[in-house]
C-alpha positions as CSV (number, residue, x, y, z in Angstrom):
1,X,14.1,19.8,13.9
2,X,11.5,19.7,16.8
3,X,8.3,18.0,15.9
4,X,6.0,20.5,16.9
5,X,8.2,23.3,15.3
6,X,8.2,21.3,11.8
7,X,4.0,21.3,12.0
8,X,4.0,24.5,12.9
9,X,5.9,25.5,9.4
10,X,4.2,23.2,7.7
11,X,0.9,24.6,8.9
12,X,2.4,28.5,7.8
13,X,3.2,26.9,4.3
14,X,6.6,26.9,4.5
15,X,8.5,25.8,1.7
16,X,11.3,24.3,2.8
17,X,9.0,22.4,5.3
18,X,6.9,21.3,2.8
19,X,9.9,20.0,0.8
20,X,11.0,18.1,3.6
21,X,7.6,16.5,4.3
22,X,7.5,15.2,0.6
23,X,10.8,14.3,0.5
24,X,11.0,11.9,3.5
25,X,7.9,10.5,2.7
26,X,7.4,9.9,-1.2
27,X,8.7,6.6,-1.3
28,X,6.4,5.2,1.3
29,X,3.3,7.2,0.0
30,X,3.8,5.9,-3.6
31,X,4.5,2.1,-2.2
32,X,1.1,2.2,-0.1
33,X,-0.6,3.8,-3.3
34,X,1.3,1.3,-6.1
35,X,0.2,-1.8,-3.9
36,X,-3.6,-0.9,-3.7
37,X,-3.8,0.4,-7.0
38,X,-1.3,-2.0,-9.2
39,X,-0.6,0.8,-11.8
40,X,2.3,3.4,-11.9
41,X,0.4,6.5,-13.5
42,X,-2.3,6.0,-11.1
43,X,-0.2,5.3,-7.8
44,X,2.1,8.7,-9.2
45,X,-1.2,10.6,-9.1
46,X,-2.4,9.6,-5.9
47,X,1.0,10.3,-4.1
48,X,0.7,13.6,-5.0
49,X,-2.9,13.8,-4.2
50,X,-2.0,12.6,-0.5
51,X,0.5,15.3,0.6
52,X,-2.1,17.7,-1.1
53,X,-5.2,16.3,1.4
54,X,-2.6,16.4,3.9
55,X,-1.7,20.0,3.3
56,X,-5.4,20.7,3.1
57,X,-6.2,18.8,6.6
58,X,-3.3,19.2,8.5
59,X,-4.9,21.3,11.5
60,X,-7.1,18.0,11.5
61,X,-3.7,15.4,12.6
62,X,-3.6,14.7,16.1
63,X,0.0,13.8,16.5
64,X,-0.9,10.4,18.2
65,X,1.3,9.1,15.5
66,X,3.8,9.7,13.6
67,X,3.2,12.2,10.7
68,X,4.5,9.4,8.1
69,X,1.9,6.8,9.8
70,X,-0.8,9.5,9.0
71,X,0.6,10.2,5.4
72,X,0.5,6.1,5.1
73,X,-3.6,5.8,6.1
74,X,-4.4,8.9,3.7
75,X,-2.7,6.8,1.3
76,X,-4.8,4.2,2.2
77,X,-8.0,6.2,1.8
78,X,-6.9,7.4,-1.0
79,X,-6.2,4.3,-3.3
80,X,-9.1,2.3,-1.8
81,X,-11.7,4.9,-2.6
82,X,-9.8,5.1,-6.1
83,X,-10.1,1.5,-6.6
84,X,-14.4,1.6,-5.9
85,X,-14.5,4.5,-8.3
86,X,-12.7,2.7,-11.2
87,X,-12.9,-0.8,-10.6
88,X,-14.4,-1.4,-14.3
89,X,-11.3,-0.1,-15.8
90,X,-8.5,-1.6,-13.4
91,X,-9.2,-5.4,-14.6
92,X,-5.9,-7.3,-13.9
93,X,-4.6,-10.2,-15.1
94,X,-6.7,-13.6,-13.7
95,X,-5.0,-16.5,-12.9
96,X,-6.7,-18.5,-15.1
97,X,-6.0,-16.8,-17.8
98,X,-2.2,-17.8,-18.0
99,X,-0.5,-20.5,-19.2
100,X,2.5,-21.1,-17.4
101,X,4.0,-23.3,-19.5
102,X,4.1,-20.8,-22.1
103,X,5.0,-17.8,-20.0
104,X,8.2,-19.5,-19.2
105,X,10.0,-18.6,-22.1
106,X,8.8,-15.2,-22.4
107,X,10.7,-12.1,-20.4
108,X,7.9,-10.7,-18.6
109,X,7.4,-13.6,-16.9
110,X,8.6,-11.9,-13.2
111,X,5.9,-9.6,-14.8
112,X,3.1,-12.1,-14.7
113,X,3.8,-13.5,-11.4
114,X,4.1,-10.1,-9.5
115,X,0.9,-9.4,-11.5
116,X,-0.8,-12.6,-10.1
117,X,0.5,-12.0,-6.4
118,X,-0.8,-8.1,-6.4
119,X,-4.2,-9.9,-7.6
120,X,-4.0,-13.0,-4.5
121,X,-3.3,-9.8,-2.6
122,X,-5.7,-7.7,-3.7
123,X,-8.5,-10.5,-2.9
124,X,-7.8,-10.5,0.9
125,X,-10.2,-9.3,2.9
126,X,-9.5,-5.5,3.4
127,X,-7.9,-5.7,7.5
128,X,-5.7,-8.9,5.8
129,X,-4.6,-6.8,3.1
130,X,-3.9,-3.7,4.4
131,X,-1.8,-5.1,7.0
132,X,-0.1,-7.8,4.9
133,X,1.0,-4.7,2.6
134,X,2.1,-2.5,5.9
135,X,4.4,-5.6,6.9
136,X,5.6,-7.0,3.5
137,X,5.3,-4.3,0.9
138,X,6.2,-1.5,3.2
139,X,8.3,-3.3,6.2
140,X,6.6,-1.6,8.7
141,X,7.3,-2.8,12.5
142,X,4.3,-4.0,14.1
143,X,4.2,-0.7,16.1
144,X,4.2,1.2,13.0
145,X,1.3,-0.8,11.7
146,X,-0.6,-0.2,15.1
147,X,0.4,3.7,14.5
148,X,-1.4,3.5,11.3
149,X,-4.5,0.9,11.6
150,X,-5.3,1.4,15.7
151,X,-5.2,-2.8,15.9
152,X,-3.0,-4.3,18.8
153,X,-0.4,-6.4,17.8
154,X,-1.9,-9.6,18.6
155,X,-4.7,-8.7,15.9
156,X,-1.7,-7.9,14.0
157,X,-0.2,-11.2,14.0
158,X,-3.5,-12.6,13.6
159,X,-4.3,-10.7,10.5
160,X,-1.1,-11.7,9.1
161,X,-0.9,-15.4,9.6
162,X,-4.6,-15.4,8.6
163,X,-3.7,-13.3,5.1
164,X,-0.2,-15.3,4.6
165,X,-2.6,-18.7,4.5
166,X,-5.2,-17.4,2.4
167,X,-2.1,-16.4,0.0
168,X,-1.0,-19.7,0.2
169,X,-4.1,-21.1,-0.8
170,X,-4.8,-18.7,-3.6
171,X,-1.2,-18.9,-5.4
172,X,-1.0,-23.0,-5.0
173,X,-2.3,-23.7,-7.8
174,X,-0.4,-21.3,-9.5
175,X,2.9,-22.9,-7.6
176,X,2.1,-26.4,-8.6
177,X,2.7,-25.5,-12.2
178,X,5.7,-23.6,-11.6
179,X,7.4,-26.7,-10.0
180,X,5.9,-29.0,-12.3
């Protein structure tokens, strides 16, 4: 369907549009909210809470960029001003609160370390993180990323190299005792 017709349905409320526009887009929306956020429940409620503001401010998109890069920074928005409005009751897991050696033998294990790399990730500095989770949680192209942050792709690169050493650096502690 032509771009321009699909906004103009969407704008008239159209149903099936609508439908589409959630439909194609979900999955992304919910993996930009999960990744700020760290908890299902929460990143389900702010997925729908996106396509809602975007229903709400649609006049306001530009078409610049794709409609799935715009749905992408809402979700952004969204989670980060989520996260400063309930930081007291999101407290994740520290690393130094875990003992690998006995985490080893219990079954969440996987659980623990995703939990530990959503917290490395989570204390990048905000352009590190919201790119790094663009490129690795979302696998966004570096055009895509441009599409949704406005930074060139030489920032881009820079951003991620920067993030992917600071990672490095938080989790090696963490990855001496795994291989010890």
């Amino acid at each position: 369907m032509d771009r321009n017709l699909f906004l103009n349905k969407l704008l008239q409320n159209d149903e099936q549009a609508i439908n589409t526009l959630v439909l194609e887009n979900k999955d992304a929306v919910f993996r930009t909210c999960l990744a700020y956020v760290q908890h299902v429940a929460d990143a389900e409620d702010l997925t729908q809470e996106v396509f809602i503001r975007a229903m709400e401010r649609l006049d306001q998109y530009k078409g610049d960029a794709k409609l799935s890069s715009w749905l992408i920074r809402i979700a952004i928005n969204l989670s980060k001003n989520f996260l400063r409005d309930n930081r007291k009751r999101l407290n994740s897991i520290e690393p130094e609160n875990i003992h690998l050696a006995d985490t080893r033998k219990n079954p969440q294990y996987s659980v623990i370390i995703k939990k530990m790399v959503r917290n490395a990730v989570y204390k990048l500095p905000e352009k590190q993180r919201t790119v790094f989770i663009l490129s690795n949680y979302l696998d966004l192209s570096y055009k895509e990323i441009t599409d949704v942050t406005g930074f060139s792709n030489s920032s881009i690169e820079s951003l991620l190299f920067r993030a992917r050493r600071k990672l490095r650096y938080l989790l090696h502690e963490f990855y001496e005792d795994l291989n010890s």
